[in-house]
C-alpha positions as CSV (number, residue, x, y, z in Angstrom):
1,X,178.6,189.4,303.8
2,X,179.6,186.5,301.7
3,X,176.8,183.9,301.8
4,X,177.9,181.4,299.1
5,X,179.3,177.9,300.9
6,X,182.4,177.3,301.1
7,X,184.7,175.2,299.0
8,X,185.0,172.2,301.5
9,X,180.7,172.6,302.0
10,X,180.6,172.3,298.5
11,X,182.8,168.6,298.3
12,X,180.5,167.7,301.1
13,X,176.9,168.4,299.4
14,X,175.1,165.4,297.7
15,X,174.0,165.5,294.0
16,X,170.7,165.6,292.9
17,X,169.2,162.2,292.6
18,X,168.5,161.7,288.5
19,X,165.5,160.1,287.3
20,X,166.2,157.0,286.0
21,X,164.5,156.3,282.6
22,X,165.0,152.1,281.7
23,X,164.9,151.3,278.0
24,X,163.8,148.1,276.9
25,X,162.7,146.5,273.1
26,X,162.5,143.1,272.8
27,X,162.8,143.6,269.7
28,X,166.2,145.4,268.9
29,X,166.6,145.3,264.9
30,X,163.0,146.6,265.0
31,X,163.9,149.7,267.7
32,X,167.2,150.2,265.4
33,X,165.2,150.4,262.3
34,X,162.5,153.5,264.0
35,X,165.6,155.3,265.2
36,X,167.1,155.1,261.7
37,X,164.0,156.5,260.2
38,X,164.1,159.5,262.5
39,X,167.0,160.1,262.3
40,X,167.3,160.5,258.4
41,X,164.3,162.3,258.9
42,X,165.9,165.1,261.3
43,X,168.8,165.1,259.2
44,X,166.9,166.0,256.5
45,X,165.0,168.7,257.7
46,X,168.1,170.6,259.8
47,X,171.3,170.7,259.3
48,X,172.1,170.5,263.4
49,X,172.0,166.9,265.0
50,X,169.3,166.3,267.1
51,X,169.3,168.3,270.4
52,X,169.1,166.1,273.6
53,X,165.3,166.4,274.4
54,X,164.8,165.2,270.4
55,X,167.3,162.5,270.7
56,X,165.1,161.6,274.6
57,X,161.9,161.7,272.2
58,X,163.2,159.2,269.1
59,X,164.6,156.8,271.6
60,X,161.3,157.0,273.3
61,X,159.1,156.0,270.1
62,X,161.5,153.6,268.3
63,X,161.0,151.6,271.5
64,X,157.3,151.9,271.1
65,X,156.3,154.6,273.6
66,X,153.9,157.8,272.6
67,X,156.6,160.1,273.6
68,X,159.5,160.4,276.1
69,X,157.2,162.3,278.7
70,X,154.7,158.7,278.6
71,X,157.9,156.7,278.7
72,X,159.1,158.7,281.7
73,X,155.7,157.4,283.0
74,X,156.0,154.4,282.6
75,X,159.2,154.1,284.3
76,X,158.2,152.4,287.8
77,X,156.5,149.3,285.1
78,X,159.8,149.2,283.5
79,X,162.3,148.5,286.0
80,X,163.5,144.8,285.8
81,X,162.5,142.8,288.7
82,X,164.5,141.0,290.5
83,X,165.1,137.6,289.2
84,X,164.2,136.1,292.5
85,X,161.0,137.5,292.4
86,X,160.2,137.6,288.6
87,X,157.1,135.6,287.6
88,X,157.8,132.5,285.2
89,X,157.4,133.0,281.5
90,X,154.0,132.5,279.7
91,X,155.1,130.9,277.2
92,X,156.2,128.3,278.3
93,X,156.8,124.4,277.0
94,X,153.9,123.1,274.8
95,X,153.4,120.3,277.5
96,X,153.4,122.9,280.7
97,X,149.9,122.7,282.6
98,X,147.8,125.5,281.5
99,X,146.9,128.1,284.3
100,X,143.4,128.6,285.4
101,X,141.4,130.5,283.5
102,X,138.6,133.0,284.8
103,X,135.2,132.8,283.9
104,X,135.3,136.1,281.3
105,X,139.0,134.5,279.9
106,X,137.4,131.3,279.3
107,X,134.7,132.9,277.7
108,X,137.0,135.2,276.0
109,X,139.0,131.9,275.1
110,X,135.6,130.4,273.2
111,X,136.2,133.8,270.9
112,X,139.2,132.7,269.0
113,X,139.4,129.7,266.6
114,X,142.4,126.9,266.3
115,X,144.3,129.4,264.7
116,X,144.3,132.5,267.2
117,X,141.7,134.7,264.8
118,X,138.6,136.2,266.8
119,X,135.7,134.9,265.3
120,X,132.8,137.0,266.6
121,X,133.2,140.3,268.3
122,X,132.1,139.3,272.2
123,X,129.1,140.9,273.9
124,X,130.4,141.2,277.1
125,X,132.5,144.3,277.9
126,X,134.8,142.0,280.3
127,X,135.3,139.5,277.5
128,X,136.0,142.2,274.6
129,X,138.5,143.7,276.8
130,X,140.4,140.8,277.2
131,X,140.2,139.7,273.9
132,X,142.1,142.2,272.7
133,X,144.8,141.5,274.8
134,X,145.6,138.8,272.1
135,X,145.1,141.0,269.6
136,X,147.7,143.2,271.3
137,X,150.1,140.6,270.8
138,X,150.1,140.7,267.1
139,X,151.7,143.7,266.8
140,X,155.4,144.4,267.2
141,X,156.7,145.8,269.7
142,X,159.4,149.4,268.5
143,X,157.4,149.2,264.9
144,X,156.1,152.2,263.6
145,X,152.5,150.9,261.2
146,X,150.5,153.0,259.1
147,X,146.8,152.9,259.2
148,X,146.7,150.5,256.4
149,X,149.0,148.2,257.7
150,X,147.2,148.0,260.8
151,X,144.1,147.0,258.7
152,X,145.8,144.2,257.1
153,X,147.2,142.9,260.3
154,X,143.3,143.0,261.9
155,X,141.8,141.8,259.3
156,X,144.0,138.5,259.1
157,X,143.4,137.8,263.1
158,X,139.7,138.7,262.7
159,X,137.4,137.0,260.3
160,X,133.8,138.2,261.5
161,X,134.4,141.6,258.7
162,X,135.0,144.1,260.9
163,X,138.7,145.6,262.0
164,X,137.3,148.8,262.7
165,X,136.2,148.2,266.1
166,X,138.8,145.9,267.4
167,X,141.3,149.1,266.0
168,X,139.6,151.4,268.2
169,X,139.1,149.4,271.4
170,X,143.1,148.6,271.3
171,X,143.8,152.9,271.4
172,X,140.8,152.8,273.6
173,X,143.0,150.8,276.2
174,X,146.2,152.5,275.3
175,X,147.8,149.0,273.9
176,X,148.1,150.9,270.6
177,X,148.9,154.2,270.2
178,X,148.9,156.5,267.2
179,X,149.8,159.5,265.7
180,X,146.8,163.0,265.7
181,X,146.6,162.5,261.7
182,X,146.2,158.8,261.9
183,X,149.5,158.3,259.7
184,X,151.3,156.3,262.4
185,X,150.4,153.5,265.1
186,X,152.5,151.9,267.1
187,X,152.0,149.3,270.3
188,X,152.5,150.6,273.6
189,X,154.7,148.1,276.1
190,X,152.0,146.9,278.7
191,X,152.4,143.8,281.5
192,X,149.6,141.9,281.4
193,X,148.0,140.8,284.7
194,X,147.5,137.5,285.9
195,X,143.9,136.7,284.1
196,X,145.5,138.0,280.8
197,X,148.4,135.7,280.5
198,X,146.5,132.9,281.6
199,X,144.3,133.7,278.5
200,X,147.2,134.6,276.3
201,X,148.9,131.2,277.2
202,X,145.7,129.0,276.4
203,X,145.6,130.8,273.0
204,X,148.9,130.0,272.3
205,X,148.4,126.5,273.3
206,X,145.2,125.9,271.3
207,X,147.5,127.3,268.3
208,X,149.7,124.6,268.5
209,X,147.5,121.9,269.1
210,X,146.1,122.8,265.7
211,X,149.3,122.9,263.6
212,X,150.3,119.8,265.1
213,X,146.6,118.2,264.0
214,X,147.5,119.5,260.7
215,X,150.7,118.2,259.9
């Protein structure tokens, strides 16, 4: 008995839905440059071109993901909203009204100097977490740092002596990621919540308030 469908059953069936996996970089010379690297690297090391799992997995960390299983993830945070819906830029004009800030963000807030450096490491749980939220924002998005680099970059937002802590607290969170053998970091796309970009907008604000005081 001949059980497979027929020809005209077979026109008629639907395909299997594929996941679809959105890319975005926001910064796209920086994404080019971690795909170049890997790419050498593979080339180097076989004399085949990247299979396409390898090629899933490059894509996924020159765009600043762990790997292409976490970027698969991430997927639903990805899509594009529509425009209709899509909530107005933080950074917006210098003379836009500042939203509200929460109690821990204007706390948070009193952390950071004129400049946008932390001065003090906060006490409060609350506030540390949302302190490094700016901190966060330092890095580049699709850049692949090592551990020293990393230090540098702390160390010039933080002037209290010690990078060490903020470093861990950011993979803590999972806004940084980095590599078993500490040899690469990276920072991990995120969309910050309502009370985090009311923070990160009076930061930048307070920024420019001081470089125009200084000119």
């Amino acid at each position: 008995m001949n059980t497979e469908p027929s020809s005209a059953a077979r026109r008629h069936e639907r395909p299997a839905q594929r996941h679809r996996v959105p890319l975005h970089s926001p910064d796209l010379s920086g994404f080019a440059k971690a795909l170049r690297r890997q790419l050498l690297g593979h080339h180097a090391e076989h004399a085949e071109p990247p299979s396409h799992t390898q090629l899933l997995q490059m894509l996924a960390h020159a765009a600043g993901h762990r790997n292409w299983q976490a970027m698969r993830a991430m997927a639903p945070m990805l899509a594009p909203e529509p425009p209709a819906e899509a909530p107005p830029p933080v950074d917006d004009t210098p003379d836009a009204p500042a939203a509200p800030l929460s109690a821990a963000a204007a706390k948070a807030l009193t952390q950071f100097d004129d400049q946008g450096r932390l001065t003090r490491w906060p006490h409060k749980h609350s506030v540390q977490r949302l302190a490094m939220w700016v901190l966060w924002t330092r890095f580049d998005t699709g850049r692949h740092y090592t551990e020293r680099e990393v230090n540098t970059l702390l160390k010039a937002w933080t002037i209290y002596g010690d990078h060490v802590t903020p470093r861990r607290e950011l993979i803590n969170m999972g806004l940084l990621a980095r590599e078993d053998d500490c040899s690469a970091y990276w920072k991990l796309p995120q969309r910050p919540g309502d009370e985090v970009q009311a923070l990160l907008q009076a930061v930048r604000e307070r920024s420019r308030r001081g470089l125009r005081l200084a000119r």
